[in-house]
ZAMARGU-4260 file (C-alpha; in steps of 0.2 Angstrom, whole numbers, plus 5000, padded with zeros to 4 digits):
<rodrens>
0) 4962/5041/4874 | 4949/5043/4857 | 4934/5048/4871 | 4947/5062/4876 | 4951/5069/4860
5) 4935/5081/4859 | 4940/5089/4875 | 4956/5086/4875 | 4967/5090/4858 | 4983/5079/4862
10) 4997/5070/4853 | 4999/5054/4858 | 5017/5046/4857 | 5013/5028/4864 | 5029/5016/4868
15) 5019/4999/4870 | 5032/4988/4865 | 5047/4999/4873 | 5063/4991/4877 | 5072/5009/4882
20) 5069/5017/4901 | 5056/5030/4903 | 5072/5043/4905 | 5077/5041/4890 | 5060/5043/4881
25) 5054/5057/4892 | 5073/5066/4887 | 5068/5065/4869 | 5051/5071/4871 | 5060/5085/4880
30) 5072/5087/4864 | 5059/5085/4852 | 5048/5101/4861 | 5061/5110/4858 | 5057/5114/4842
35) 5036/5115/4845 | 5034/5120/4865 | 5020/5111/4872 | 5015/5106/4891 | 5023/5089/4892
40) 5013/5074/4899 | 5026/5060/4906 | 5013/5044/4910 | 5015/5027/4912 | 5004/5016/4900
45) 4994/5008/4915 | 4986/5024/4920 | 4967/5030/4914 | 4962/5047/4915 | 4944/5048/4919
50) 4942/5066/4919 | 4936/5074/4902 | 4943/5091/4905 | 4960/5085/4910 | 4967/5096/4898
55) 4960/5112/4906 | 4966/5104/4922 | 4985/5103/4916 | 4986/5117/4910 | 4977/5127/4926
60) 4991/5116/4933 | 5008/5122/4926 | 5002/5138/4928 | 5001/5138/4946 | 5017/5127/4947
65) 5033/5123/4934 | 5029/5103/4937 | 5013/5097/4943 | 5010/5079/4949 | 4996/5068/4956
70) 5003/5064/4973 | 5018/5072/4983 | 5027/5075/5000 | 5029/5092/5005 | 5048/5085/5014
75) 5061/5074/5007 | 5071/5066/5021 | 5089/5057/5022 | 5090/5040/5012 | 5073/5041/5006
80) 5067/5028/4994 | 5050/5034/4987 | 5038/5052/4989 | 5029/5042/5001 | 5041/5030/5011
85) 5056/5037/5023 | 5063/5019/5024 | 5067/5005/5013 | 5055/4997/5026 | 5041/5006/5016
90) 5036/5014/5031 | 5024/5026/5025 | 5027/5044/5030 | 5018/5055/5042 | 4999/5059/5034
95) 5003/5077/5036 | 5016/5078/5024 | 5008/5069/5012 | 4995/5077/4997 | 4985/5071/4981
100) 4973/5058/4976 | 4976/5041/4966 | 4962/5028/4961 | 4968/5011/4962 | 4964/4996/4951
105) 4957/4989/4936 | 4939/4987/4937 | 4927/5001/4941 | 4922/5009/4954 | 4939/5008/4961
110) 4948/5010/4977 | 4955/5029/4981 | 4967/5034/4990 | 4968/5048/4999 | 4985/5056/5003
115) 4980/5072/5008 | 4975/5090/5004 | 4979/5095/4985 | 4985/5107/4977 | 5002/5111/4986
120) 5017/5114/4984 | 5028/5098/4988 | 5047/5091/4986 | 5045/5075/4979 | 5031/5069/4967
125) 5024/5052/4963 | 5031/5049/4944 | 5016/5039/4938 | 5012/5056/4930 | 5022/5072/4928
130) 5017/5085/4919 | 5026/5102/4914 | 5030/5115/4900 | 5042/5110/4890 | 5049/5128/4887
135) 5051/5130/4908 | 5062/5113/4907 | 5074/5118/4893 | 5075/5136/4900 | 5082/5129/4918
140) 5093/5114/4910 | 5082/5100/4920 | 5082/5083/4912 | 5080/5064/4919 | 5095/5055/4924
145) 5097/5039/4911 | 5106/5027/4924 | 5089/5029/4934 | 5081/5019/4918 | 5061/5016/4927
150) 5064/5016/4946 | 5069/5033/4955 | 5068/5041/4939 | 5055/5054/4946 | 5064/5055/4962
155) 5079/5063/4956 | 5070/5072/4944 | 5062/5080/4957 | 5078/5082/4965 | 5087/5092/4950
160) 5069/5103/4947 | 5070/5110/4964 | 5091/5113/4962 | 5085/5123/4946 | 5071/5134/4955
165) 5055/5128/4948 | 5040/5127/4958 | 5033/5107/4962 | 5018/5105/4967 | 5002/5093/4966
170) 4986/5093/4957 | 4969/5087/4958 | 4965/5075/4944 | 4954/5060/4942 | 4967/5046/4936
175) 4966/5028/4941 | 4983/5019/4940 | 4980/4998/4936 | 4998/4995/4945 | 5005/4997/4963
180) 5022/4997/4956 | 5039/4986/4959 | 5045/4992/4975 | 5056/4978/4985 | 5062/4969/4967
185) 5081/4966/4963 | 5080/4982/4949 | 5070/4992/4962 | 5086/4990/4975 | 5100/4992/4963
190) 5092/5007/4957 | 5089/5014/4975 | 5107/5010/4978 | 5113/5020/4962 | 5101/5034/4969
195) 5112/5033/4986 | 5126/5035/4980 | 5123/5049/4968 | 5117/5062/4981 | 5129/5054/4995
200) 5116/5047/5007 | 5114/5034/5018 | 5098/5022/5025 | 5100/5034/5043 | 5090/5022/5054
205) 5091/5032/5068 | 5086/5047/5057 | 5072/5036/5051 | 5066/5030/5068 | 5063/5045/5072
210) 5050/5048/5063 | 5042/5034/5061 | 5038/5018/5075 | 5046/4999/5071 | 5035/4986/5068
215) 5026/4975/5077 | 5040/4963/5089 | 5045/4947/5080 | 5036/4930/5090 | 5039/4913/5087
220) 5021/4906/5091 | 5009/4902/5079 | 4990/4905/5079 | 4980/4890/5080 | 4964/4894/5076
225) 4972/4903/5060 | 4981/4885/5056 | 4966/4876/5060 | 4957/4887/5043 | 4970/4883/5031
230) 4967/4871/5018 | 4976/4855/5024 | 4980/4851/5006 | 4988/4868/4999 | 5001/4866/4984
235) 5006/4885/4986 | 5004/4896/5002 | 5010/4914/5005 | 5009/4919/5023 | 5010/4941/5023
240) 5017/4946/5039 | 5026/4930/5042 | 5038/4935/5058 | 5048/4921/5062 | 5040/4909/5050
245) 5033/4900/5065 | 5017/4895/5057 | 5026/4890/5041 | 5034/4877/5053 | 5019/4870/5059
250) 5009/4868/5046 | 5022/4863/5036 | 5022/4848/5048 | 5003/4844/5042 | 5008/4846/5024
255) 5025/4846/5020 | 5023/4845/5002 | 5018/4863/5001 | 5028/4876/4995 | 5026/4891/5007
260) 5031/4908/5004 | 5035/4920/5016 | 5034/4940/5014 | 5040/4950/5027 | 5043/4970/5027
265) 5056/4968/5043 | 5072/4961/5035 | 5079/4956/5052 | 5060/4942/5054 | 5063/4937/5036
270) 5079/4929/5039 | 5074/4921/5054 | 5056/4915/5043 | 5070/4907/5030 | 5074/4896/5042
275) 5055/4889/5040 | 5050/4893/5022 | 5052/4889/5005 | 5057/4906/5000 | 5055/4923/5010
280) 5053/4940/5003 | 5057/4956/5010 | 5044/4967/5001 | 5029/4979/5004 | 5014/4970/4999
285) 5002/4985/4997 | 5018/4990/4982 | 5015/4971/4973 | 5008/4971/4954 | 4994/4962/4950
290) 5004/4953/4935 | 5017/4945/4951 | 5002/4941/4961 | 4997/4929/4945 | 5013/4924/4944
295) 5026/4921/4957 | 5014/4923/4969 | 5002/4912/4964 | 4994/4902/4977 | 4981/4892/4984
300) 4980/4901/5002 | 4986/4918/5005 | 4988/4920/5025 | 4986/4937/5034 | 4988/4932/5053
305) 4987/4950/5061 | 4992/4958/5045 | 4977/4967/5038 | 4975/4981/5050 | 4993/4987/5046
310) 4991/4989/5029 | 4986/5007/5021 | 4970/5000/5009 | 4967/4981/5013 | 4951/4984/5003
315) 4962/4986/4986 | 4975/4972/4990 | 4961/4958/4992 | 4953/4965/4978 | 4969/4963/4969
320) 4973/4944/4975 | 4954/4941/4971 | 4956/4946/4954 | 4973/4937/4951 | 4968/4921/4959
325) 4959/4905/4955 | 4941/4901/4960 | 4943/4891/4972 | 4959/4898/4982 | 4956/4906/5000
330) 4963/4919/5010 | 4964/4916/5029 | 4967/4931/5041 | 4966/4932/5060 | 4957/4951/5062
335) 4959/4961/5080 | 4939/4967/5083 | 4941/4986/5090 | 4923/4983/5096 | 4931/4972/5112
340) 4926/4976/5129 | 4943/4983/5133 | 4944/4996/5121 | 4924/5002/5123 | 4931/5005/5143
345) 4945/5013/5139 | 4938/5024/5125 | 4924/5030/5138 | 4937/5035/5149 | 4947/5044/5132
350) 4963/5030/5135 | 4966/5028/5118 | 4986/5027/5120 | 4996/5018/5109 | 5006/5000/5114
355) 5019/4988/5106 | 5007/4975/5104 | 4989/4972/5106 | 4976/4979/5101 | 4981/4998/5103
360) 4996/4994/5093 | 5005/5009/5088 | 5008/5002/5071 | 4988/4999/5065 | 4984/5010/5051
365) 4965/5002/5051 | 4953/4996/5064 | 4938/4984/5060 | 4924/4979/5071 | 4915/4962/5065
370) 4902/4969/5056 | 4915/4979/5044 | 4927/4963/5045 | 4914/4954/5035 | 4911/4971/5024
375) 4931/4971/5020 | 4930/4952/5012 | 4912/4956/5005 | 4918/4973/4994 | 4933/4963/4989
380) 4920/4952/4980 | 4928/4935/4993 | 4916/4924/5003 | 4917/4922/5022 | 4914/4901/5022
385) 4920/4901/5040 | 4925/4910/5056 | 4928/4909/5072 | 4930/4921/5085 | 4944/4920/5098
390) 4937/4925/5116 | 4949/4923/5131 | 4947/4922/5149 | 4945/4938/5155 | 4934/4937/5171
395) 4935/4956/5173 | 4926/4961/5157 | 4911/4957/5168 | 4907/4972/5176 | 4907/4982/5159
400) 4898/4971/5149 | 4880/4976/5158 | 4886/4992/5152 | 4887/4987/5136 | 4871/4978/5134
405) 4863/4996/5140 | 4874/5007/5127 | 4864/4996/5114 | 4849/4997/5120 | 4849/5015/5123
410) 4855/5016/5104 | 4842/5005/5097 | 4852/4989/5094 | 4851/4973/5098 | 4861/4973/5116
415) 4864/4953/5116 | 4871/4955/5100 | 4882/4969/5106 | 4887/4959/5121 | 4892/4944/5111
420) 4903/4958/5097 | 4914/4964/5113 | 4920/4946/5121 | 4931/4941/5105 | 4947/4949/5105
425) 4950/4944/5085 | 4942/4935/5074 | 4948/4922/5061 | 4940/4919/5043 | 4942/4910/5027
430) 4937/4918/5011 | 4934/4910/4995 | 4939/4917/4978 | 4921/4913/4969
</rodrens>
């Protein structure tokens, strides 16, 4: 904050040792304003603004809107559990209602994420930083809720701001937040309960499910080029993704010493994966904190079997588990290539449609070709040790592999190279935390 102070004139009231909730703090700041008016700045202590004119960046802020934000939804649906959500799933909503900007991390330059367009006008903002005029909050009555103590604070904020007329709305700003949050913990679902209850709303799956597609269908075979990677000798492993646990089971049978954890989003697969692992959580990995990757989740091998191409920003979570890991520990993932034969013929003919499974799933949020799987492990600063590529028998890739070999000629590649990039249908690597 002291390289911000020429720029930026501001009153720092810093709670580093805090055992109150953020609601109660933020209401006395509220209080306290009364008596000197100011624009309000509520932000968590985990957050670094990067921009040296964020003062004049506020301020054009509340001007245009009574609350301003980093990141928003333009909608709030039924049972929602966060801005970006519209399950307790953490499906992530449709991209077009989404807006704003957050960098991500805690070394520099960091991954961004993108929500959308910014500014605009939205229902629900991202509490990580909330900024308003004090006088526009006191004038309209609207204060946080202190049962909602640091989870769903900002959401029912957001809620009373829009049943008192003011005007939400994100902003552009250069922040980069160190956390991902706590969503999925004990607190985090007792708080989402409390928020339930209050506005009288229920988790409407069908509501849900409309909007948004289920994930991939539950199986209960393993990989075994993936299990073949994995070091035989693993204390601790955390398999993401783990479905039925049906790889825990097997290699559990190699080293039954190990203690495997499980994480899985679908709560329906994580209590058929407790019937194979040590433990099983139902979480979102992409919302895990880097100090519960240290801890709880400490391991040896971290296993993504099929898992890395759903996720929003793989590129920050390996970065995350890199930099909360040992040197030495590995992470493991079986990648599907999007430079396969079959969808080079089909994109030729425009058949991108989407599919249960496979590798026009309709839940992949990323798509990788070899070249930018190794890129993926290389920007996370992790080194690919080993890899092998999973070709089938597929007798009728024949006839468009010669046209293949001639797209990367006429392109100025290598076309056996190219050739040989279309026959696996995934690839599976070990990475090393240096």
């Amino acid at each position: 904050m002291q390289i911000h102070q020429a720029s930026n004139p501001v009153e720092l009231v810093l709670h580093a040792e805090n055992k109150e909730g953020l609601s109660t703090l933020y209401n006395r700041a509220i209080e306290e304003a009364k008596e000197a008016p100011a624009i309000l700045v509520f932000v968590h202590d985990d957050v670094h603004l990067c921009d040296y004119w964020w003062g004049d960046r506020l301020r054009e802020g509340v001007e245009a809107f009574d609350v301003i934000g980093l990141a928003g939804n333009t909608r709030r649906v039924e049972g929602q559990p966060a801005w970006a959500f519209v399950d307790d799933r953490f499906t992530w909503d449709e991209k077009r209602f989404l807006s704003g900007a957050v960098g991500h991390g805690s070394s520099f330059p960091c991954a961004v994420s993108n929500f959308g367009p910014a500014p605009q006008p939205c229902k629900l903002l991202d509490g990580l930083l909330l900024a308003a005029d004090s006088e526009r909050l006191v004038q309209a009555g609207v204060r946080f809720d202190e049962q909602f103590q640091f989870h769903f604070y900002d959401m029912d904020f957001c809620r009373q701001a829009e049943a008192k007329g003011l005007r939400m709305g994100t902003w552009p700003l250069s922040v980069v937040h160190e956390s991902g949050g706590a969503f999925g913990t004990p607190t985090w679902r007792e708080g989402y309960r409390r928020y339930l209850n209050k506005y009288d709303e229920q988790r409407d799956q069908n509501t849900q499910e409309k909007s948004v597609q289920s994930q991939t269908p539950v199986h209960q075979h393993h990989n075994p080029d993936l299990l073949k990677l994995m070091p035989a000798n693993a204390r601790r492993v955390v398999e993401i993704g783990c479905s039925s646990g049906a790889l825990a089971r097997e290699y559990k049978k190699l080293n039954p010493s190990v203690h495997y954890t499980g994480i899985e989003i679908e709560p329906s697969y994580a209590e058929l994966a407790r019937e194979h692992c040590d433990r099983v959580l139902d979480m979102n990995i992409e919302a895990v904190t880097a100090d519960l990757l240290a801890t709880e989740l400490a391991a040896d091998c971290w296993v993504f079997g099929d898992v890395l191409e759903h996720l929003y920003d793989p590129w920050q979570l390996l970065s995350k588990i890199r930099e909360a890991s040992a040197p030495g520990a590995c992470i493991v993932a079986c990648i599907p290539n999007a430079q396969h034969w079959s969808v080079q013929a089909r994109l030729s003919i425009g058949d991108f449609r989407y599919e249960d499974s496979g590798l026009f799933d309709r839940t992949h949020i990323r798509w990788f070709t070899l070249t930018t799987m190794l890129e993926l492990f290389t920007q996370a600063g992790l080194t690919v040790e080993a890899g092998v590529p999973r070709v089938f028998n597929e007798p009728q890739r024949e006839r468009f592999l010669p046209v293949i070999h001639a797209m990367a000629a006429a392109a100025g590649k290598d076309p056996e190279v190219a050739v040989q990039d279309a026959l696996p249908l995934q690839y599976v690597f070990r990475a090393i935390v240096g």
